[in-house]
C-alpha positions as CSV (number, residue, x, y, z in Angstrom):
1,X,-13.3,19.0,6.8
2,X,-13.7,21.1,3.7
3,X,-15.1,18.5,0.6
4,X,-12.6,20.8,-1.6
5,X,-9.1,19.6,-1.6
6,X,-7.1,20.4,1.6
7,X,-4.0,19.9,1.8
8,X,-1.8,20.4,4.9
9,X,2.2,21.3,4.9
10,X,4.9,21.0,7.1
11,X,8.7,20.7,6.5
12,X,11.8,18.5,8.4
13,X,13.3,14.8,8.0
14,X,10.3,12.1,6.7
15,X,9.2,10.4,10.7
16,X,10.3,6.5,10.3
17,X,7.2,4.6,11.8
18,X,9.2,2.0,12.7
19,X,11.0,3.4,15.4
20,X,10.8,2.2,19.1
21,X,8.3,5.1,19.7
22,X,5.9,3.5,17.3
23,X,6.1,0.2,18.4
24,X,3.0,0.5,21.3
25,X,0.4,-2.0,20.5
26,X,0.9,-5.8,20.1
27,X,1.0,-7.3,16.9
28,X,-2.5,-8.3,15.6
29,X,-2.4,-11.8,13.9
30,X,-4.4,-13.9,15.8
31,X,-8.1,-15.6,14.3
32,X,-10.2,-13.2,15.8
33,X,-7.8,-10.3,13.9
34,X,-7.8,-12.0,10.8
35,X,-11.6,-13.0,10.8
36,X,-13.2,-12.4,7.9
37,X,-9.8,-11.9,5.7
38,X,-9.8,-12.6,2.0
39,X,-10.8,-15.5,0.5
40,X,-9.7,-15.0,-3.1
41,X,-6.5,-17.9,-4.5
42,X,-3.2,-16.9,-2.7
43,X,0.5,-18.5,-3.4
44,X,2.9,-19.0,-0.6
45,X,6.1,-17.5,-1.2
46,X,8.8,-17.5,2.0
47,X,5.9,-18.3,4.4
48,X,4.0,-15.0,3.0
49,X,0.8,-15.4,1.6
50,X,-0.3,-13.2,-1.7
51,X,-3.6,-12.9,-2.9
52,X,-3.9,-13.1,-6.6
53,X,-6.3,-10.7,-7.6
54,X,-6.8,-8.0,-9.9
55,X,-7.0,-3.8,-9.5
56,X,-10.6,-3.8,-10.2
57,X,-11.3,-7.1,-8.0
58,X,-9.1,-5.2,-5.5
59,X,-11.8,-2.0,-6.0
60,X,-14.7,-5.1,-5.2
61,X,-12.9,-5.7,-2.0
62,X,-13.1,-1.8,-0.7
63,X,-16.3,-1.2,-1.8
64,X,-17.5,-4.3,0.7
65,X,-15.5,-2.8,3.1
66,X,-16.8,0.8,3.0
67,X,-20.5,-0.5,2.6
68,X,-20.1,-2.4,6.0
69,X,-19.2,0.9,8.3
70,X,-18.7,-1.4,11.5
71,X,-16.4,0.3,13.0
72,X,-13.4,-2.1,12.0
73,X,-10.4,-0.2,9.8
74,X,-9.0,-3.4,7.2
75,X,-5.8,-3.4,6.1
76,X,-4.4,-3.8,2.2
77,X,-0.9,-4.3,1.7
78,X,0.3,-3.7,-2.1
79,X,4.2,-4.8,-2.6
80,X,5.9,-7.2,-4.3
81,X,9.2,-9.2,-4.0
82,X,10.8,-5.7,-1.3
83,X,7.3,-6.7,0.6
84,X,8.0,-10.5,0.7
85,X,12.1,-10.4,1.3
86,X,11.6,-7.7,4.7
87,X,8.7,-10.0,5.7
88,X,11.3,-13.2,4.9
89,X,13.8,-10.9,7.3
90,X,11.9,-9.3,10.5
91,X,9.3,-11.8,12.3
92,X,7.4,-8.3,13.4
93,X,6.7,-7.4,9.5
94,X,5.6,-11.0,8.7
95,X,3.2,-11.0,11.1
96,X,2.1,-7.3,10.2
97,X,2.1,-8.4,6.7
98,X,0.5,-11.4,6.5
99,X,-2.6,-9.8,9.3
100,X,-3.9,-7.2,6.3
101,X,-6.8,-8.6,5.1
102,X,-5.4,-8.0,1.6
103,X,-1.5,-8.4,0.7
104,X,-1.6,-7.2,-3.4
105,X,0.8,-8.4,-5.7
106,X,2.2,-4.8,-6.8
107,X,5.7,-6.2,-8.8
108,X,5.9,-8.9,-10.6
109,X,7.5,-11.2,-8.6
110,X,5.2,-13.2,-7.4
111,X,3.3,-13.5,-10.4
112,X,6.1,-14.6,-11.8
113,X,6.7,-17.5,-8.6
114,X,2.9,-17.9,-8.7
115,X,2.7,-19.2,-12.3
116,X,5.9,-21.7,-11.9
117,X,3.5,-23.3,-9.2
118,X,0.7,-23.6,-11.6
119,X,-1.3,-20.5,-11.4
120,X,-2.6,-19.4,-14.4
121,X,-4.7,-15.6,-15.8
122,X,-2.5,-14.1,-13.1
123,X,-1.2,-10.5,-13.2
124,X,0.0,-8.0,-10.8
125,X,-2.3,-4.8,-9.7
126,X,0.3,-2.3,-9.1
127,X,-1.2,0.7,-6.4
128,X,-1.3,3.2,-9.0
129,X,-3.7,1.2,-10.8
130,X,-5.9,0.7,-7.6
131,X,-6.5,3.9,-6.7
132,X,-7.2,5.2,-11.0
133,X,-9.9,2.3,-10.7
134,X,-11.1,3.6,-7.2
135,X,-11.3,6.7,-8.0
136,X,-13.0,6.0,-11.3
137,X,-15.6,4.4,-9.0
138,X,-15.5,6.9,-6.8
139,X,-16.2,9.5,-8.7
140,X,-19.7,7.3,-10.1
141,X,-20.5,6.8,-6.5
142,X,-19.2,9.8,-4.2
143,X,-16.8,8.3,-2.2
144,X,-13.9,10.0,-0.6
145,X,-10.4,9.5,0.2
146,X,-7.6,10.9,2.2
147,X,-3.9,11.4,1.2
148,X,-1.1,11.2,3.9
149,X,2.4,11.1,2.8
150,X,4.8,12.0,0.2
151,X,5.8,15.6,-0.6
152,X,3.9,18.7,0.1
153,X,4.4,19.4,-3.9
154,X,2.7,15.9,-5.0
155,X,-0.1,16.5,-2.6
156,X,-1.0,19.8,-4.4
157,X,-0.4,18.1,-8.0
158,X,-2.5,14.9,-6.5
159,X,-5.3,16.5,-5.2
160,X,-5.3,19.6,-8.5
161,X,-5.6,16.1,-10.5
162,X,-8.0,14.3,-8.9
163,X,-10.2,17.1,-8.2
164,X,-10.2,18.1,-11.7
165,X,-10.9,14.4,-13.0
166,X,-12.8,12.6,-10.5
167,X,-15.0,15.8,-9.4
168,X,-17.4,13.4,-8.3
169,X,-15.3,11.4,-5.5
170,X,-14.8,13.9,-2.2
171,X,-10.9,14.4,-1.0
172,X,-11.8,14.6,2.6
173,X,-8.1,15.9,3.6
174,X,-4.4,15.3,2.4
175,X,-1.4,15.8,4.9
176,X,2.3,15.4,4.4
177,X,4.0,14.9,7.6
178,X,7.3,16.7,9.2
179,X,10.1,15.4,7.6
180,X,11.1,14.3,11.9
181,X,10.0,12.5,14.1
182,X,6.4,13.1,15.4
183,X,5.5,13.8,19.2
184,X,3.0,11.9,20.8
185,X,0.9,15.1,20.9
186,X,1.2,15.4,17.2
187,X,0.5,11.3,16.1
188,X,-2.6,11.8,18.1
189,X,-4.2,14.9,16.4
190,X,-3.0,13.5,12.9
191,X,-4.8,10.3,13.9
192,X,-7.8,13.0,14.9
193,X,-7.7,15.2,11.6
194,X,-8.1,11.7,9.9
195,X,-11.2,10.0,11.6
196,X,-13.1,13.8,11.9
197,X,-11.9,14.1,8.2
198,X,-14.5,10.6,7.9
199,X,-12.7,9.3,5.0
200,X,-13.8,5.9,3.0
201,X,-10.4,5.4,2.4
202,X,-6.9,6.3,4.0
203,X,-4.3,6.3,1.2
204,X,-0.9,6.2,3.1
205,X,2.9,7.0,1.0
206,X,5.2,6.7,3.5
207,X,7.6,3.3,1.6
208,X,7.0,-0.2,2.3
209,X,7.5,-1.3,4.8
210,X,6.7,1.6,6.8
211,X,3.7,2.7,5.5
212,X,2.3,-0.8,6.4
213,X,3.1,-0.7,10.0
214,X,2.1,3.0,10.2
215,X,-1.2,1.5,9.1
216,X,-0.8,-1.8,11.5
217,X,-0.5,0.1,14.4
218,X,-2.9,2.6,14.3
219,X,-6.0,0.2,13.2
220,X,-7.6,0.1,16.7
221,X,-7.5,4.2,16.3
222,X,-8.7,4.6,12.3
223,X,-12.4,5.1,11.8
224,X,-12.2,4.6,8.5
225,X,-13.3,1.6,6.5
226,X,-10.1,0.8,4.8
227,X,-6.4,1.8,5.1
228,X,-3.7,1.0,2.1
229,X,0.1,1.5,1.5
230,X,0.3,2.5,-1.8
231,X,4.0,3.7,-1.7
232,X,4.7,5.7,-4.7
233,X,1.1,5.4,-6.4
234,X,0.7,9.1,-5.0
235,X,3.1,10.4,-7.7
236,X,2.2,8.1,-10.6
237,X,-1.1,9.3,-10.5
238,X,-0.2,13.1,-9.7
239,X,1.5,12.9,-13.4
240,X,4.8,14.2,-11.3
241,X,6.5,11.0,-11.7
242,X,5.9,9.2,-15.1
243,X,5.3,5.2,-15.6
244,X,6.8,3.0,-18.0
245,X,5.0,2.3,-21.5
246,X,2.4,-0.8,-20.6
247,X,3.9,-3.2,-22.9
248,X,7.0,-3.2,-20.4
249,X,5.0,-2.7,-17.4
250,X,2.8,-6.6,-18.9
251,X,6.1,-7.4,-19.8
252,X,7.2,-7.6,-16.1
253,X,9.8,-5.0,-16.6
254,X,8.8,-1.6,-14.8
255,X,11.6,-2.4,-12.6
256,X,14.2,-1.4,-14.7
257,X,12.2,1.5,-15.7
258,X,12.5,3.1,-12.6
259,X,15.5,1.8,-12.1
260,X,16.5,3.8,-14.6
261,X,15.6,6.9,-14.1
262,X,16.0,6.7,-10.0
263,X,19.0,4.5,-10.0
264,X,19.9,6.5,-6.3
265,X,16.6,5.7,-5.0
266,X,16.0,2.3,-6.1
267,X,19.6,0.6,-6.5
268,X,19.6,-0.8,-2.9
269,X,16.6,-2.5,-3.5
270,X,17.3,-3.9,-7.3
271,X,20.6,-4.8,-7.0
272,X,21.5,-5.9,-3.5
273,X,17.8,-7.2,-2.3
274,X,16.3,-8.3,-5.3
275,X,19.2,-11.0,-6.0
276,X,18.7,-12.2,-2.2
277,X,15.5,-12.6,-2.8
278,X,15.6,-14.8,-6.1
279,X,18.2,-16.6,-4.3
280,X,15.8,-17.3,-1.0
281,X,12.4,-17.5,-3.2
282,X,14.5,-20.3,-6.1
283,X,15.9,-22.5,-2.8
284,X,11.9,-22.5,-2.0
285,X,10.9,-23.2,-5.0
286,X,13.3,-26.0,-5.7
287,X,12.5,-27.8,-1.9
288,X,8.9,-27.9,-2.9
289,X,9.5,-29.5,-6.1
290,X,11.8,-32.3,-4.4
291,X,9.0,-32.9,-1.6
């Protein structure tokens, strides 16, 4: 793979990892799967645990990873309250969830839950912010990443940015897939283009929560030190998709934000599932306190 930008294209419908076809290898979240996960503070929130821990902490986490090179491909997760509520829903994406050696509090959600039980100097680490540290890092240190998912078009504008920011960090490959779903033939070779590609990282934009078991159930497959979910990080970075101003975003408010300006996109999410899950995360909350 070329160290210059390469990005690959291909049209149709966006491939839904979650499909029967995808579901092939067993869950992993056993002791020996989980072995050597992180040990930073966590809260519980609807039997989900979230580490509490900070972009650039986050950044200290892949760099151990990548300096390892055993063979093993770890897992982040980075979500917030969508994250907990499907993992609150579906058994299958507890387990996946709660098996990444990182889950990364991207909304501010459970902050929020984690300070009313008595966590305090806690704040989220939203993906975009990762991978701006990362690659801040990366760029000091030569590392490389790879981009799958999103649009061909935030690809390009990605990989233009980074490569004209970070010159110093390697884009080992970026690939958008068919907007269908894959072939067996065609989930191996991207599995193939990726590991000969010999990323540090695997940045994956697919949506929670099927970027996360995309991730899950290729692990055994990735050789590549660390694979994250960064949902739509791809585009805040790119500069195709603008952020809210930071006092809102420390504010806790980058919800409505975006909620504003993709209230199609996002108005499943904020107004039918983010209710259910103040509703499930406050009868929590208020059991504990009468134990």
């Amino acid at each position: 793979m070329d160290t210059t930008a390469t990005v690959t294209m291909a049209t149709g419908t966006k491939t839904n990892p979650s499909n029967d076809r995808d579901r092939q290898e067993p869950v992993l979240n056993t002791p020996e799967a989980r072995q050597g996960a992180c040990a930073e503070p966590s809260v519980n929130i609807l039997g989900s645990r979230v580490h509490l821990i900070s972009p650039a902490c986050t950044v200290d986490h892949i760099e151990s990873w990548i300096g390892k090179r055993d063979g093993r491909c770890r897992q982040a997760v980075v979500t917030g309250f969508h994250g907990l509520l499907e993992a609150h829903k579906s058994p299958r994406i507890h387990s996946i969830l709660n098996s990444a050696e990182l889950w990364v509090p991207d909304g501010i959600a459970p902050i929020w839950l984690a300070r009313l039980h008595g966590h305090r100097n806690v704040d989220r680490a939203p993906g975009t912010e990762i991978m701006s540290e990362f690659l801040k890092r990366a760029h000091q240190k030569g590392y490389s990443s790879y981009f799958y998912g999103d649009t061909e078009e935030t690809l390009a504008a990605l990989c233009e940015k980074v490569g004209r920011e970070s010159p110093g960090h390697r884009i080992a490959g970026a690939y958008s897939p068919p907007f269908r779903p894959l072939t067996q033939s065609e989930e191996a070779e991207i599995v193939a283009r990726i590991n000969a590609a010999r990323p540090d990282v695997l940045w994956v934009a697919l949506g929670m929560p099927k970027q996360d078991i995309w991730i899950h159930e290729r692990l055994a497959r990735l050789n590549v030190p660390v694979a994250i979910g960064v949902g739509a990080a791809f585009a805040f970075v790119a500069g195709t998709v603008s952020r809210c101003p930071q006092w809102m975003g420390r504010a806790g408010f980058e919800w409505v934000y975006r909620f504003i300006r993709e209230p199609g996109k996002l108005w499943r999410r904020d107004l039918l599932d983010g209710p259910r899950f103040i509703f499930y995360a406050g009868m929590e909350f208020f059991k504990k306190r009468e134990c």
